[in-house]
N, C-alpha and C positions, 0 to 999 in steps of 0.2 A: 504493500500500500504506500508505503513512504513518507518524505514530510511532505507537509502542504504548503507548500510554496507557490507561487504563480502570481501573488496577488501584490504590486508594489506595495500596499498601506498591510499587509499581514505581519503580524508579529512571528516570525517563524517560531522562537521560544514558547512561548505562551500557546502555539499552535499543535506542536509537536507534543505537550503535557495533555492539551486535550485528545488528541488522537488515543495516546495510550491509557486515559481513561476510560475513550469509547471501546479503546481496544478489549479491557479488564472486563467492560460489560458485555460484547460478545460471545469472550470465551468463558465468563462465569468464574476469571480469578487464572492468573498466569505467571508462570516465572517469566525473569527476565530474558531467557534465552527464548522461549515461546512468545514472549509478546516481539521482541526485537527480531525473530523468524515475523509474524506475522504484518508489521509494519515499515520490513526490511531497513532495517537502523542496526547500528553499531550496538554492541551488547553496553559497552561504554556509557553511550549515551542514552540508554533504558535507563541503565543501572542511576547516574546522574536526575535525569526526571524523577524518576521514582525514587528514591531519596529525598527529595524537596518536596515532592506531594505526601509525602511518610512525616517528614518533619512540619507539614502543615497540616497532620491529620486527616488528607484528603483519601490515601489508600492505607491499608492495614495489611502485617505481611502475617502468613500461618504457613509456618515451615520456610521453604523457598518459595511457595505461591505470594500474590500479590491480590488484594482485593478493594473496592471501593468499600469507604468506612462509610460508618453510620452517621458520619457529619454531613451528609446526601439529606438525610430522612429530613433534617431542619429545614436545608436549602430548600429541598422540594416540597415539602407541608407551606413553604412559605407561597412558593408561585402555585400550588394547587390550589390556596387558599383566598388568593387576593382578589379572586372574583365571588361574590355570596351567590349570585345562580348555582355555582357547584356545591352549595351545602343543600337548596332545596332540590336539586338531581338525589342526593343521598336516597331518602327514604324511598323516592319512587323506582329507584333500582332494587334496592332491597326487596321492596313488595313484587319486583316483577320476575326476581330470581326465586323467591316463596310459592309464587303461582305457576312459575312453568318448572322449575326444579331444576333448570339448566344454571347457565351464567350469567347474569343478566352483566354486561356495559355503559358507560357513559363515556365516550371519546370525543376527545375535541383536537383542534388542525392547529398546530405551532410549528413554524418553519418547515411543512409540506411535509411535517411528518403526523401518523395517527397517535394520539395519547391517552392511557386508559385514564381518567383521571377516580371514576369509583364503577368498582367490581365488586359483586356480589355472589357467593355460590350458593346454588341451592343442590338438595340431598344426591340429586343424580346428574352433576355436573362431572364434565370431563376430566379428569386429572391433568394440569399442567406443568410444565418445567417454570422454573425462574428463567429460564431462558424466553419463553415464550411469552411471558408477558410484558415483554418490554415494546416495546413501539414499533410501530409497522408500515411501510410502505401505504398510503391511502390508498392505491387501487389492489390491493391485496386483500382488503375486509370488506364487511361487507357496511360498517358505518363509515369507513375513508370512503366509501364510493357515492354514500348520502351527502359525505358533505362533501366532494369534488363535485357532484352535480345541482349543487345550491351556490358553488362559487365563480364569481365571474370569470368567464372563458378566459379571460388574459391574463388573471392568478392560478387558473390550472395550468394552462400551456408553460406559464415560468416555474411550476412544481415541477412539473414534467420533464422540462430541460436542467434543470436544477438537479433531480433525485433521479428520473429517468424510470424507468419499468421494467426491474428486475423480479424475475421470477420466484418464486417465494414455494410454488408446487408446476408440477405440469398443468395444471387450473388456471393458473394464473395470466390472466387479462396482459399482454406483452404488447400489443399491437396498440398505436396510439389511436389509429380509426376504429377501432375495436372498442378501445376504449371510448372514446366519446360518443359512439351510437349504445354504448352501454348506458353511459349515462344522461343522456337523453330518456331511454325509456325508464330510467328512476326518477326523473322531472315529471313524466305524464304518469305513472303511477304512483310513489311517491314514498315507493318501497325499493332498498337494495338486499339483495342474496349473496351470501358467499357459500362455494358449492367447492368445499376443498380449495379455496384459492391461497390461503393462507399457511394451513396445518392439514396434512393430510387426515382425513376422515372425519372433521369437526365441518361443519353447517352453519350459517350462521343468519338473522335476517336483524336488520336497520333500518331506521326511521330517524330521518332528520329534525333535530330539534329548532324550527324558526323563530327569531324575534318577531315584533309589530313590523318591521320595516324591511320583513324580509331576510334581513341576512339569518347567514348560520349560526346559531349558537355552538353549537355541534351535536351527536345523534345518540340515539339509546338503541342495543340490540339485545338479541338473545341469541348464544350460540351453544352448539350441543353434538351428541355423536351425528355422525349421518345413518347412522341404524335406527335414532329417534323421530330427528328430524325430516320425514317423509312423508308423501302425499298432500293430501289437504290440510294437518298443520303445520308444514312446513310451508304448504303455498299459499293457504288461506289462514287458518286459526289465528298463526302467530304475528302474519303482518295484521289482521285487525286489531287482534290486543295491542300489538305495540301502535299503529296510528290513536287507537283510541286512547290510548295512555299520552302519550307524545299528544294529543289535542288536549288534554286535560292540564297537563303541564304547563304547555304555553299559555295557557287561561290562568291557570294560577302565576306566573310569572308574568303576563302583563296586568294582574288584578292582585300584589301583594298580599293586602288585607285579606284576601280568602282563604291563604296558607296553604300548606302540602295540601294533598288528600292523601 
């Protein structure tokens, strides 16, 4: 992968410590020889970063592995936090992982990537890795495809060129005219599916959550095996519950005073 350079105003330092943080979270915790294999760097200069991010508390080492610390969980409670829409999302994923028994999600679009911000499992949810719930390529799920088709063509097209459309399974949506006649017909219906595009065998369906004015807030799904997820509630059941949740929502979010339901 290398360092990221390219960019005259890029701090290469400061760049290079990020890489191998994002590196720590792909591989789920790395020696030095493994991450500097992976982002083709000098063992030297692993060894250097990661030292300074150890001496700021940033990674934690166990053994010769290297991991990101729990000084993440502040950072990130802090920007999960700073929007209050995401605390009244809370409850209503909860209720919606209780009533289908699956996962229920709430993702939202930061820097053209998907983010879970609240996850819920209910009794007969899939088992996952800590690997796979980290963040996803938006045309890979099936709420990054609710909200690439609620945002204006000329922010998807710069996602696009930006992140690009890597394949995630053989399912997975690669073609860019592919993609946006996909999502087109999530604009006239107003539902997206993920059919293994993501995790092989897992299903998934989304509904975009909108403000009064239209734009994206970001979207709620439910996702589950694809042994569950089949026929009519996979094509019908579960996008009604979730529009008619997602319409309940947006009513209590543009009407405060009425509170969750």
């Amino acid at each position: 992968m290398g360092q990221s350079g390219g960019r005259p105003d890029a701090v290469t330092t400061v760049e290079t410590s990020l890489e191998l943080l994002d590196g720590l979270q792909e591989l789920d915790g790395a020696t030095i020889s493994a991450l500097a294999t992976h982002h083709d760097l000098a063992k030297s200069t692993v060894h250097r970063h990661l030292h300074t991010l150890y001496e700021n508390e940033y990674v934690v080492r166990d053994g010769d592995e290297y991991h990101v610390s729990l000084k993440f969980l502040s950072v990130g409670g802090m920007a999960k936090n700073r929007n209050p829409l995401w605390e009244r999302v809370r409850p209503v994923i909860s209720k919606l992982a209780e009533q289908t028994g699956e996962r229920a999600l709430f993702t939202v679009e930061e820097h053209g990537r998907g983010f879970f911000i609240h996850r819920h499992t209910g009794e007969n949810a899939v088992p996952t890795s800590r690997q796979s719930l980290r963040s996803y390529g938006l045309h890979s799920i099936a709420s990054g495809k609710a909200i690439l088709a609620h945002l204006p063509r000329p922010r998807v097209e710069q996602i696009l060129a930006d992140k690009g459309l890597p394949a995630a399974t053989d399912n997975t949506i690669t073609d860019q005219d592919a993609l946006f006649e996909e999502l087109e017909r999530i604009r006239r219906n107003g539902i997206a599916f993920n059919d293994a595009e993501s995790i092989e065998g897992l299903r998934a369906v989304a509904v975009p959550l909108m403000g009064a004015d239209e734009t994206v807030h970001g979207a709620i799904s439910v996702s589950g095996s694809n042994h569950r997820l089949t026929g009519s509630y996979y094509e019908e059941e579960l996008p009604n519950l979730l529009y008619r949740t997602a319409n309940e929502l947006e009513l209590s979010i543009e009407l405060p005073q009425a509170g969750p339901f």
